[in-house]
C-alpha positions as CSV (number, residue, x, y, z in Angstrom):
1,X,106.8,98.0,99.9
2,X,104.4,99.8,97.8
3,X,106.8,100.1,95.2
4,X,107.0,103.6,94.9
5,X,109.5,106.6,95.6
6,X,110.4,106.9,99.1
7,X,111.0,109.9,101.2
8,X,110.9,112.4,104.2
9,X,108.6,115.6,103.9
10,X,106.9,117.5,106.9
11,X,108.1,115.5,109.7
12,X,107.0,111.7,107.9
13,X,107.2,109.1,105.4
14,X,106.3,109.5,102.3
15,X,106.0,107.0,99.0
16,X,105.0,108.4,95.6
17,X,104.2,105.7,92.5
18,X,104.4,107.1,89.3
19,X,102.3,106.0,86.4
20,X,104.1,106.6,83.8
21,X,101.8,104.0,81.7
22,X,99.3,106.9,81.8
23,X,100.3,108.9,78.9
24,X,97.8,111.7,80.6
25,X,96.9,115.0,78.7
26,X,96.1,118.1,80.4
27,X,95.0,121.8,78.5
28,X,97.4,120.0,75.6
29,X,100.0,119.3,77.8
30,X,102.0,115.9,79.1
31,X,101.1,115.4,82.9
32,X,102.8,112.7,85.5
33,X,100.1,110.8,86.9
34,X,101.3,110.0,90.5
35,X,99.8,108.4,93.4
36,X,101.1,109.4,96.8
37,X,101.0,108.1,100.2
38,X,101.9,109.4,103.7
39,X,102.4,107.3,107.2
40,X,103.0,109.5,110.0
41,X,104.9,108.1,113.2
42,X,103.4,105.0,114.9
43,X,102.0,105.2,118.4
44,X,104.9,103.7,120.9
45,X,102.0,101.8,122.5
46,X,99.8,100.5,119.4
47,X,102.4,100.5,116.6
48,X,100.0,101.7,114.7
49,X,99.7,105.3,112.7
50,X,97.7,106.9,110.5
51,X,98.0,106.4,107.1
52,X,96.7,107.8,104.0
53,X,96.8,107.9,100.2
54,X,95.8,109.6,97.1
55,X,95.4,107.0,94.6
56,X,95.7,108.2,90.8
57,X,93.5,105.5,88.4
58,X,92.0,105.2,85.7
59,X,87.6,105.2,85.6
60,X,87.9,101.4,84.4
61,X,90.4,100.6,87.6
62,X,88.1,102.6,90.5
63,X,85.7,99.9,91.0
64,X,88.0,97.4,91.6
65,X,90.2,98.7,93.8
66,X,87.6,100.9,95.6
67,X,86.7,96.8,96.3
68,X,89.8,95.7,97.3
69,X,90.4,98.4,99.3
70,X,87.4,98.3,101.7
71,X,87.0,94.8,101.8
72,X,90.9,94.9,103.7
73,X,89.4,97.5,106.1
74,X,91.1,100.7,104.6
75,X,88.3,103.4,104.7
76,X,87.8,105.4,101.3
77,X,87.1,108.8,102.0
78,X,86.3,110.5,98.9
79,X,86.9,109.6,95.4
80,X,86.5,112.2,92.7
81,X,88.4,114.3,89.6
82,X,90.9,116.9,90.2
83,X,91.2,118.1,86.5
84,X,88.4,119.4,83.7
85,X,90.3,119.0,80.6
86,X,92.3,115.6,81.1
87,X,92.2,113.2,78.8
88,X,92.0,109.9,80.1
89,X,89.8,111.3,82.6
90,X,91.6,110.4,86.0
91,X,90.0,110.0,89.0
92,X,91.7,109.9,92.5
93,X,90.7,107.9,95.3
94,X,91.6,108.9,99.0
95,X,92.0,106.5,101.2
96,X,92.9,106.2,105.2
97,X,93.7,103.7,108.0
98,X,95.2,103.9,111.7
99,X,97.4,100.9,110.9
100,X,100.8,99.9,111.3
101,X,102.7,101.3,108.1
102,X,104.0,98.2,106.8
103,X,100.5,96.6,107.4
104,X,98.9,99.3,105.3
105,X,101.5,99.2,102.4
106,X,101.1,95.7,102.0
107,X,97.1,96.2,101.8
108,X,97.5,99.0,99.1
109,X,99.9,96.5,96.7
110,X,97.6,94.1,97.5
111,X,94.8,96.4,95.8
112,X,96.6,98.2,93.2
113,X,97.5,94.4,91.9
114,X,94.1,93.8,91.2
């Protein structure tokens, strides 16, 4: 749905979209930019579980999809840099939801399109 790698790590489902269009640089090195989501099991009453991400983007992408994001209802609940010596600079947005899984996925696309 999100368009990512899917899996199974600590007891729920996991997607991981690499952006391999980032030729990132790190203390000289090649890095793998990666985003990487987790939905753990729904409720058996609501459907719904919670749901959240770690969003890899570029500075020129953050405003955008910060946008997107919120105005589906998805909270954003930090955005900031992991790395001092990067080059682009990357900066990772975390976002979260109590949502059903598919619901959520299909918001993120929706976002990461823009």
């Amino acid at each position: 749905m999100i368009g990512g790698q899917e899996g199974f790590a600590g007891g729920k489902c996991v997607a991981t979209i690499n952006r391999n269009e980032i030729p990132a640089i790190i203390l000289g090195k090649r890095f793998r930019v990666t985003s990487s989501f987790s939905f753990e099991s729904k409720d058996n009453q609501t459907k719904q579980a919670l749901c959240l991400g770690r969003v890899a983007l570029l500075q020129n992408e953050v405003e955008h999809f910060v946008s997107s994001i919120v105005k589906q209802g998805i909270v954003v609940s930090s955005i900031h840099n992991e790395w001092l010596f990067d080059n682009p600079n990357l900066i990772y947005v975390n976002i979260e939801a109590v949502d059903d899984p598919l619901v959520f996925a299909r918001k993120v696309r929706k976002a990461l399109k823009n």
